[in-house]
MDAnalysis code that builds the backbone (N, CA, C; Angstrom):
import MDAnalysis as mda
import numpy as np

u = mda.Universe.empty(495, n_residues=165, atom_resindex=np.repeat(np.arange(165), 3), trajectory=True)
u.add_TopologyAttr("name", ["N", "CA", "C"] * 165)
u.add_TopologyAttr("resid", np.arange(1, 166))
u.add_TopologyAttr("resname", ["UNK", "UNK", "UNK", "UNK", "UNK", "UNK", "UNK", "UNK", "UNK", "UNK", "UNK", "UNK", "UNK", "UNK", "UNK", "UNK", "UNK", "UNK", "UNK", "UNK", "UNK", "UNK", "UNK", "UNK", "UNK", "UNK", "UNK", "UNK", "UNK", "UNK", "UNK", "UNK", "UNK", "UNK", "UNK", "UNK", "UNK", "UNK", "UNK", "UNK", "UNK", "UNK", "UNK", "UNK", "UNK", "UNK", "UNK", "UNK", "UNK", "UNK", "UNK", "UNK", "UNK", "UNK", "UNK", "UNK", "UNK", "UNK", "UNK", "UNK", "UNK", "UNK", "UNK", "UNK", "UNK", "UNK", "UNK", "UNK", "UNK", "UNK", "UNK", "UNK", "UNK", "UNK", "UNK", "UNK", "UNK", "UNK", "UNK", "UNK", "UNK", "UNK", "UNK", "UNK", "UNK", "UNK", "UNK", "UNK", "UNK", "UNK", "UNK", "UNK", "UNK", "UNK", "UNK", "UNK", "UNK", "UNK", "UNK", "UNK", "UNK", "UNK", "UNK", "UNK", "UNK", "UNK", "UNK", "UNK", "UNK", "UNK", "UNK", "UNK", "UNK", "UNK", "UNK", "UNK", "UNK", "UNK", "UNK", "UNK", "UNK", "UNK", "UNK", "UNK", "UNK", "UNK", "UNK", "UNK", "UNK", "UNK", "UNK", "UNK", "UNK", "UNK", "UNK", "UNK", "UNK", "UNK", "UNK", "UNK", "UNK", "UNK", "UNK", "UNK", "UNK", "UNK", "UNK", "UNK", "UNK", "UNK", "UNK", "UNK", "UNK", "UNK", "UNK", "UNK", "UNK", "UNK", "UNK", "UNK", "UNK", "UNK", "UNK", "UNK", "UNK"])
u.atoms.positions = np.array([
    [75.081, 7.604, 53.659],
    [74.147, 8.208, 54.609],
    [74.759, 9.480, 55.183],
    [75.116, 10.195, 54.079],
    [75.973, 11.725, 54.925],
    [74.761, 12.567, 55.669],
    [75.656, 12.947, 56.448],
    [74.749, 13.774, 57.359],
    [73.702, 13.088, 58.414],
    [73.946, 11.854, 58.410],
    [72.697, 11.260, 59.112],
    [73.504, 10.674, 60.919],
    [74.564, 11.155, 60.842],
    [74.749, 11.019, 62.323],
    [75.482, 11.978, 62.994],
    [75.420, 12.135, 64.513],
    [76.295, 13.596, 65.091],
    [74.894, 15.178, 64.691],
    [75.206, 15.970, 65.017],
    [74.883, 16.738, 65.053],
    [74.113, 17.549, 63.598],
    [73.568, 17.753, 62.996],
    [72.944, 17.989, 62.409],
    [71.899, 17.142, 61.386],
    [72.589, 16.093, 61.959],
    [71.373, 14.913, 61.101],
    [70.237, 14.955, 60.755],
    [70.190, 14.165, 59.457],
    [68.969, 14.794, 58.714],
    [67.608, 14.129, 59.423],
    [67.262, 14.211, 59.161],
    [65.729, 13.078, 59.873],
    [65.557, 12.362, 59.136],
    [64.464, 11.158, 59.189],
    [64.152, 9.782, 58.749],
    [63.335, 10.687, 57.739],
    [62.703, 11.402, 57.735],
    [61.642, 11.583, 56.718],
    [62.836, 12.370, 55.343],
    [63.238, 13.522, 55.753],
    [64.671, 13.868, 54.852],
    [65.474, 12.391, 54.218],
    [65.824, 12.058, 54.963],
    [66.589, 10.680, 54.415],
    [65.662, 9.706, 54.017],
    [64.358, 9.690, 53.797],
    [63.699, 8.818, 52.560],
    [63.244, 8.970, 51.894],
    [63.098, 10.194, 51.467],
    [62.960, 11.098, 50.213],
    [61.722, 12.171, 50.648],
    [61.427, 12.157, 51.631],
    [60.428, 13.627, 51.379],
    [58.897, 12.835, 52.014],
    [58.034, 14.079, 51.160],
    [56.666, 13.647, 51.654],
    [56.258, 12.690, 50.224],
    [56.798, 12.259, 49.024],
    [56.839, 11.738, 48.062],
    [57.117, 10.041, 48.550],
    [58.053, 9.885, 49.550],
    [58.443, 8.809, 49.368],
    [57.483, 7.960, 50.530],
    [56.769, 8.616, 51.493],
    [56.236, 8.511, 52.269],
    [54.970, 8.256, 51.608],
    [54.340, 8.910, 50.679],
    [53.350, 9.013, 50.025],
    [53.366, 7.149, 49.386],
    [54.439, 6.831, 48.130],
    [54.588, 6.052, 47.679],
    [54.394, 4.538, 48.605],
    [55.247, 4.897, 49.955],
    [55.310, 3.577, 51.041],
    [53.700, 3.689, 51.658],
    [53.019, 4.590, 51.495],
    [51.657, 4.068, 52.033],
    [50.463, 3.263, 50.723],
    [50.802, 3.755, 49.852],
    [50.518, 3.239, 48.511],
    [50.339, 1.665, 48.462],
    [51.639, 1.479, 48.813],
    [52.352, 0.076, 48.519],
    [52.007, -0.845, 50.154],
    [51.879, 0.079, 50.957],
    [51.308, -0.835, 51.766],
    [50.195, -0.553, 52.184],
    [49.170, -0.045, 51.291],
    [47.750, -0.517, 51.518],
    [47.972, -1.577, 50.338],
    [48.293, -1.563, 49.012],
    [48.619, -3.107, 48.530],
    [48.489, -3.982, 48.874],
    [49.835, -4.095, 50.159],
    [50.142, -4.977, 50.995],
    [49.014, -5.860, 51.768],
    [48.021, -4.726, 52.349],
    [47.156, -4.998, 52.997],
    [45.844, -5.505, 52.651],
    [45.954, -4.789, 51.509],
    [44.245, -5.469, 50.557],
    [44.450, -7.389, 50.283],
    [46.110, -7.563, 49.907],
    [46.283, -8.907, 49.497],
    [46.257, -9.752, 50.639],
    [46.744, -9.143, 52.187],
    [46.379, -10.555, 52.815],
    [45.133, -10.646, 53.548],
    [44.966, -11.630, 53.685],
    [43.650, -12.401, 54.142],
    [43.210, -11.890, 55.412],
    [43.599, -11.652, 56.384],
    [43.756, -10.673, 57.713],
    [43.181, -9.138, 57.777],
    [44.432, -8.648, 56.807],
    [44.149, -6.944, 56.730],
    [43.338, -6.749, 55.748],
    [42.763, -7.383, 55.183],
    [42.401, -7.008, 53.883],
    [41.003, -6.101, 54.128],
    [40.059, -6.889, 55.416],
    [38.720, -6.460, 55.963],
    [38.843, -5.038, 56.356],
    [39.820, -4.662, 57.220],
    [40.398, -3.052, 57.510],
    [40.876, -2.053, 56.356],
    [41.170, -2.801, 55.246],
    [42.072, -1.879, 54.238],
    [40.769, -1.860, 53.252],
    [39.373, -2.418, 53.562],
    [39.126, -2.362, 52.089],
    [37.483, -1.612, 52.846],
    [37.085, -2.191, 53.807],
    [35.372, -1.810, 54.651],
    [34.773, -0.631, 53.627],
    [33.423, -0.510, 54.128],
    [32.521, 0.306, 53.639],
    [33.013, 1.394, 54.749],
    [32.898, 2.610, 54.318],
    [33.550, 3.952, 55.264],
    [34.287, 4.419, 55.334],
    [35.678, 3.838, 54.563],
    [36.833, 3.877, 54.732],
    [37.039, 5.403, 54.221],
    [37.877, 6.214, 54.662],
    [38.133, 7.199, 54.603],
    [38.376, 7.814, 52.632],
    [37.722, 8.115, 51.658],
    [38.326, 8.166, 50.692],
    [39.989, 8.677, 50.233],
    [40.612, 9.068, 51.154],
    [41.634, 9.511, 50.780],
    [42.919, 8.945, 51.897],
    [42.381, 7.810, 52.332],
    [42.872, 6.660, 53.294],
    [44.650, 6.753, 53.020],
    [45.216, 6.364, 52.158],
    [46.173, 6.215, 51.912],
    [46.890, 7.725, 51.721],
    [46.479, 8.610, 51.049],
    [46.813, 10.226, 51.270],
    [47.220, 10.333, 52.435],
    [45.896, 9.793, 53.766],
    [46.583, 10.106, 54.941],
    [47.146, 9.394, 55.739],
    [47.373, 8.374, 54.841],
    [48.455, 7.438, 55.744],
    [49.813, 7.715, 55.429],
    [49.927, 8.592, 54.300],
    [51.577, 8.604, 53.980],
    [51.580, 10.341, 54.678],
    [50.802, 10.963, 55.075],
    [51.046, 12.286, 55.482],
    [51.232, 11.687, 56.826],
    [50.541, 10.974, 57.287],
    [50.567, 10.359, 59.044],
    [51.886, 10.274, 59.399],
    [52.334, 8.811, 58.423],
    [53.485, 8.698, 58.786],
    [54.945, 9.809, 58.015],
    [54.810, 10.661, 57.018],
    [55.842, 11.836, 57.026],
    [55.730, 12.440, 58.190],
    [55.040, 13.092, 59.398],
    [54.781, 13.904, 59.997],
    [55.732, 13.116, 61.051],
    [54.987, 11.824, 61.474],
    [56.097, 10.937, 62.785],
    [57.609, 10.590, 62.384],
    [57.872, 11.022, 61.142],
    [59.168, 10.571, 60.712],
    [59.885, 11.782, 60.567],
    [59.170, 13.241, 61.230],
    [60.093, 14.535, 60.994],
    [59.787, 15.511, 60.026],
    [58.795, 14.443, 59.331],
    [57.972, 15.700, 58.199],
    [56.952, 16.722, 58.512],
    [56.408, 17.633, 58.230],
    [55.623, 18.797, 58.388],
    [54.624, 18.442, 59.135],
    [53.677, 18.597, 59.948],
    [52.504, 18.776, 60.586],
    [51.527, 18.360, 59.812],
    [51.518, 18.427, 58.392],
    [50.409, 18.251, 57.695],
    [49.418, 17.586, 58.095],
    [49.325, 16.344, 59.235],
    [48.702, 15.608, 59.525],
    [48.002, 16.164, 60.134],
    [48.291, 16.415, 61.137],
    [47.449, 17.444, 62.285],
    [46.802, 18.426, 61.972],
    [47.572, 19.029, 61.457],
    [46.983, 20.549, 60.529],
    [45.693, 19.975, 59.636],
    [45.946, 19.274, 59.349],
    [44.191, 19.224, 58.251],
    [43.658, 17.800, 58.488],
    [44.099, 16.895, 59.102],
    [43.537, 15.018, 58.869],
    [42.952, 15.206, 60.672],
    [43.776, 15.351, 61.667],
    [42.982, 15.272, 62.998],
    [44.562, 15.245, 63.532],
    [44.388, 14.713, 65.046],
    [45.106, 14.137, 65.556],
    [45.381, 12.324, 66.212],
    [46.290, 12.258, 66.715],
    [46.921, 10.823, 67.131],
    [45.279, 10.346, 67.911],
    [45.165, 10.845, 68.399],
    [44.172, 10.553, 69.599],
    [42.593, 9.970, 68.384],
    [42.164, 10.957, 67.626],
    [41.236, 10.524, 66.196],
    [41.630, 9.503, 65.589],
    [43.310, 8.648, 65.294],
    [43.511, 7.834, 64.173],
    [43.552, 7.061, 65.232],
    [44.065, 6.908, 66.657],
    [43.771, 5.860, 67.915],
    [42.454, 5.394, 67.969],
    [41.309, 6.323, 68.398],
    [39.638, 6.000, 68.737],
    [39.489, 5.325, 67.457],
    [40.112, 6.091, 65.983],
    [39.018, 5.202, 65.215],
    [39.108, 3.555, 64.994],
    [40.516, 3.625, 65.463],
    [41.058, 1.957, 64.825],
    [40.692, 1.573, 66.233],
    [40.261, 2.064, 67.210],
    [39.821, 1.198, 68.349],
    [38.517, 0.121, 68.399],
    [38.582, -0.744, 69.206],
    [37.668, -1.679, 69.699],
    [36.994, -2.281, 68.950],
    [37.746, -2.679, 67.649],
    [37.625, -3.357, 66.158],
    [38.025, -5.187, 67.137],
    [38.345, -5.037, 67.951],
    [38.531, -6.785, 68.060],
    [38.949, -7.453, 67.551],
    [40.523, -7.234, 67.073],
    [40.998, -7.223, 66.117],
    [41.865, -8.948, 65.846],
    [42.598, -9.725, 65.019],
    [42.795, -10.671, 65.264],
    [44.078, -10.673, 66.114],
    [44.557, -11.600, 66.897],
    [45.810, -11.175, 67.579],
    [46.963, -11.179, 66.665],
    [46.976, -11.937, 65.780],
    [48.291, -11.852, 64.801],
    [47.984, -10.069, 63.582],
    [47.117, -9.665, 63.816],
    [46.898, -8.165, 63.534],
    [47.848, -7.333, 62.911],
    [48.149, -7.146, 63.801],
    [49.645, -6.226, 64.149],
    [51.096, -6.954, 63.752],
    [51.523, -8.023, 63.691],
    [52.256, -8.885, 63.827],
    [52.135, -8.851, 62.209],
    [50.936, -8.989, 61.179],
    [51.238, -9.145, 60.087],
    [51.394, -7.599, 58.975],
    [50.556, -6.807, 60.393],
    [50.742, -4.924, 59.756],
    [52.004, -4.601, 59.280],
    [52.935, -5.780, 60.242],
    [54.440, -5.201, 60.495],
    [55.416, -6.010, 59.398],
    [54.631, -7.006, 59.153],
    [55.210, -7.760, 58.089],
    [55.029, -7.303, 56.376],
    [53.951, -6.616, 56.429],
    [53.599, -5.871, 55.333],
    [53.942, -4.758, 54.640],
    [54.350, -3.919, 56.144],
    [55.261, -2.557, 56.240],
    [56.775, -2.878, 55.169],
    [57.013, -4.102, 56.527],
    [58.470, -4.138, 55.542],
    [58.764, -4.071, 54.527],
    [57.932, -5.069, 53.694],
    [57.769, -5.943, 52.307],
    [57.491, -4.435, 51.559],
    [56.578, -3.210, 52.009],
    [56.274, -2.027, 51.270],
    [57.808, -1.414, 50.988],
    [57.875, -1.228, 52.350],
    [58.964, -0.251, 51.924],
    [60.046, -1.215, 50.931],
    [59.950, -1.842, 50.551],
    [60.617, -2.540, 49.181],
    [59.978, -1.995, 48.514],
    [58.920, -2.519, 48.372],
    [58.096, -1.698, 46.970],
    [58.133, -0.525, 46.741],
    [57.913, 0.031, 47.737],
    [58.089, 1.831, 47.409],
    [59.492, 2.675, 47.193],
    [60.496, 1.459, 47.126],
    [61.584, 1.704, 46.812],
    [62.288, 2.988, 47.872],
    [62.438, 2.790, 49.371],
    [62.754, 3.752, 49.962],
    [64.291, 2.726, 50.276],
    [65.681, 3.794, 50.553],
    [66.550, 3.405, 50.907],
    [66.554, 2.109, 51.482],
    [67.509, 1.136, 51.225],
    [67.848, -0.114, 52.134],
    [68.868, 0.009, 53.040],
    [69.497, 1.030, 53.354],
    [70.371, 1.144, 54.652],
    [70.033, 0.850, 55.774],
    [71.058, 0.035, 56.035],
    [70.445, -0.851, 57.615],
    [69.532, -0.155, 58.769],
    [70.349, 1.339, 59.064],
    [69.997, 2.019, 60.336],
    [68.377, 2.605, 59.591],
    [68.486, 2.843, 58.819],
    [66.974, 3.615, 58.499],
    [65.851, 2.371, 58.618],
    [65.966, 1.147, 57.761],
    [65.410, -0.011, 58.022],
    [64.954, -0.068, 59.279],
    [66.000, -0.060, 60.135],
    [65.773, -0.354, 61.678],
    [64.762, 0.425, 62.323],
    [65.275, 1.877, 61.864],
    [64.030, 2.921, 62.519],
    [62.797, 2.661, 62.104],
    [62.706, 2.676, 60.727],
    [61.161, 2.342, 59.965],
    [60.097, 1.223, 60.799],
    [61.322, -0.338, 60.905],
    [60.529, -1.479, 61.431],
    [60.190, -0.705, 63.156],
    [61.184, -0.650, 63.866],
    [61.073, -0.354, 64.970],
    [59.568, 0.861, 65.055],
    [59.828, 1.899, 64.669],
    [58.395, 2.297, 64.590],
    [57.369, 1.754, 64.575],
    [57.082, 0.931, 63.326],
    [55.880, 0.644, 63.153],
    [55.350, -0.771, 63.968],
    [56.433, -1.533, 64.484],
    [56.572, -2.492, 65.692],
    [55.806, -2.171, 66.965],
    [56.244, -0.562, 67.411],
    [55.495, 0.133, 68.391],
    [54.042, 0.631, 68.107],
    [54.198, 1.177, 66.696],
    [52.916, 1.795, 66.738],
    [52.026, 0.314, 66.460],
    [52.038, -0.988, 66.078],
    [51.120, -1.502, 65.887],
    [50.802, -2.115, 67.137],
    [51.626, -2.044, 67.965],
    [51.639, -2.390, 68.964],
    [50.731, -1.460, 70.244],
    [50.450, -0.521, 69.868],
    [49.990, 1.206, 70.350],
    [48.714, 0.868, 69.781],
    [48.066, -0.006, 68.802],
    [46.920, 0.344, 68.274],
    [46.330, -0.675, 68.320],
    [47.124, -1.922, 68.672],
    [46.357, -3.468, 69.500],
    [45.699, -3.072, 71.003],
    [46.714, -2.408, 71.532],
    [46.018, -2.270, 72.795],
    [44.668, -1.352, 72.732],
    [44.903, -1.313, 72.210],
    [42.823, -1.046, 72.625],
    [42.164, -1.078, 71.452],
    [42.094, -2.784, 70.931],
    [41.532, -3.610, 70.141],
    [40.342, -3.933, 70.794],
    [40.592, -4.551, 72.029],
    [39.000, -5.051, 73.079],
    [38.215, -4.103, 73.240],
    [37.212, -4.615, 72.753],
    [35.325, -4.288, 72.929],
    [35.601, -2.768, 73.901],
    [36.134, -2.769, 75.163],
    [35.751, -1.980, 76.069],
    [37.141, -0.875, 76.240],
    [37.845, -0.861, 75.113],
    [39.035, 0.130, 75.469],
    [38.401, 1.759, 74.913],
    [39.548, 2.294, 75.915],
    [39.197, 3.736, 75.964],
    [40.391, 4.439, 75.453],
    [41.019, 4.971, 74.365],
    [41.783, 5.645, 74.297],
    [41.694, 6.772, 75.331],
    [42.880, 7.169, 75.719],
    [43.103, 8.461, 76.461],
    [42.767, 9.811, 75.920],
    [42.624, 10.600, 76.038],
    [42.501, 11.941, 75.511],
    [43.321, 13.003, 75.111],
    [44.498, 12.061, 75.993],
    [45.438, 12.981, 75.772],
    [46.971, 12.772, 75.274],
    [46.379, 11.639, 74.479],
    [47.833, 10.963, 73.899],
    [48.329, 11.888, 72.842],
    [49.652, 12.020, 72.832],
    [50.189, 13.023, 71.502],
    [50.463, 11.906, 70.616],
    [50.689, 12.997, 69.045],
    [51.269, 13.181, 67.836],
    [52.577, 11.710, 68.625],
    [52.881, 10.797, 68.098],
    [54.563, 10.461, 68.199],
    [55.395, 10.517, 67.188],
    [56.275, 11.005, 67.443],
    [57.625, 11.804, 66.646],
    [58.778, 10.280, 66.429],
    [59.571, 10.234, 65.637],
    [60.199, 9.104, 65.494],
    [61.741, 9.283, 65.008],
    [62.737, 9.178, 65.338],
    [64.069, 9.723, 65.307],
    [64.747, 8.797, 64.680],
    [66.211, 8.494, 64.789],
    [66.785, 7.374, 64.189],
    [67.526, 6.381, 64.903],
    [66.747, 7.159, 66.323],
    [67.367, 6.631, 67.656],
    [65.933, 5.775, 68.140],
    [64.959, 5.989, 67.823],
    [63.814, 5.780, 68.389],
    [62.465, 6.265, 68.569],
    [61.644, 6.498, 69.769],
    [61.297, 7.556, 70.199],
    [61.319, 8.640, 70.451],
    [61.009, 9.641, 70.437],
    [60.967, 11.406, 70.510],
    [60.640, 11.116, 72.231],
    [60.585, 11.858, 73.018],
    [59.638, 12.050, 74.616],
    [58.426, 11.848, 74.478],
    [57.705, 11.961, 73.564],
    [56.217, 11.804, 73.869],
    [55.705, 10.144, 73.547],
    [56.636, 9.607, 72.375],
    [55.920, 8.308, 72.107],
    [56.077, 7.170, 73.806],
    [54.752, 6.546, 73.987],
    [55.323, 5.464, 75.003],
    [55.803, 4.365, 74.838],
    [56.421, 3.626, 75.065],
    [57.264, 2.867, 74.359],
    [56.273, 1.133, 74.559],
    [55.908, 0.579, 74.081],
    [54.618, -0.186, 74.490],
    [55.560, -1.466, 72.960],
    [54.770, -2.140, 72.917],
    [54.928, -3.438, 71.480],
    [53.976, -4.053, 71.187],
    [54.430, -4.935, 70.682],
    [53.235, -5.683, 70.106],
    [52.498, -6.526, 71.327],
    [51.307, -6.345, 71.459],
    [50.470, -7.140, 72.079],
    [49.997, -8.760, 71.784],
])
């Protein structure tokens, strides 16, 4: 893992290969998601974005240090928040998003080094946790939630630090 601690460290998205490898781990975990019984209703619906998985691996390159791309052409945090909102979702939801994540990033063959592992789960721990809460009928995303950025430490300043619900 050269370069990945002290002062010039590379970022999580650099250290898992690019916008390629990011690409591949969303691939593999919409897979993930079509096969279980839970996610499968969210990963598969009538509406679904045709290029769903395109922008799920640009989503997450962008929070992992990769380019803007997300923002720049898909929307922002606040658009991928409202839309997955007030779906009523099951409570083990999130809990199995996160179990699926993992199992991907096997499949998509991204590094197994402990500390990157850690960042990856830890992320997506929060963010599924960020996207339960306003599962109920009557939630309001904010308006003014940012982009969250994701380090190898954690959070950037803008993500709030919230979990699984």
């Amino acid at each position: 893992m050269t370069g990945s601690t002290g002062e010039g460290r590379m970022s999580v998205f650099e250290y898992a290969g690019g916008a390629p490898a990011f690409q591949a781990l969303a691939a593999a975990l919409h897979e993930r998601c079509l096969a279980d019984p839970v996610l499968n209703h969210p990963f598969s619906h009538e509406g679904q974005h045709p290029e769903h998985v395109q922008r799920l691996g640009t989503y997450l390159a962008e929070v992992f240090g990769g380019p803007p791309a997300y923002t720049q052409t898909c929307g922002s945090h606040f658009g991928m928040l409202d839309l997955h909102a007030r779906m009523g979702a099951d409570d083990d939801l999130g809990e199995r998003f996160v179990r699926c994540f993992v199992l991907a990033c096997d499949d998509a063959g991204l590094p197994a080094e402990p500390a990157f592992r850690k960042a990856l789960r830890d992320y997506m721990t929060w963010a599924a946790g960020d996207v339960m809460q306003y599962s109920p009928q009557d939630s309001q995303v904010p308006a003014d939630v940012r982009m969250p950025h994701w380090t190898w430490e954690g959070p950037a300043d803008n993500a709030r630090p919230t979990g699984l619900r």
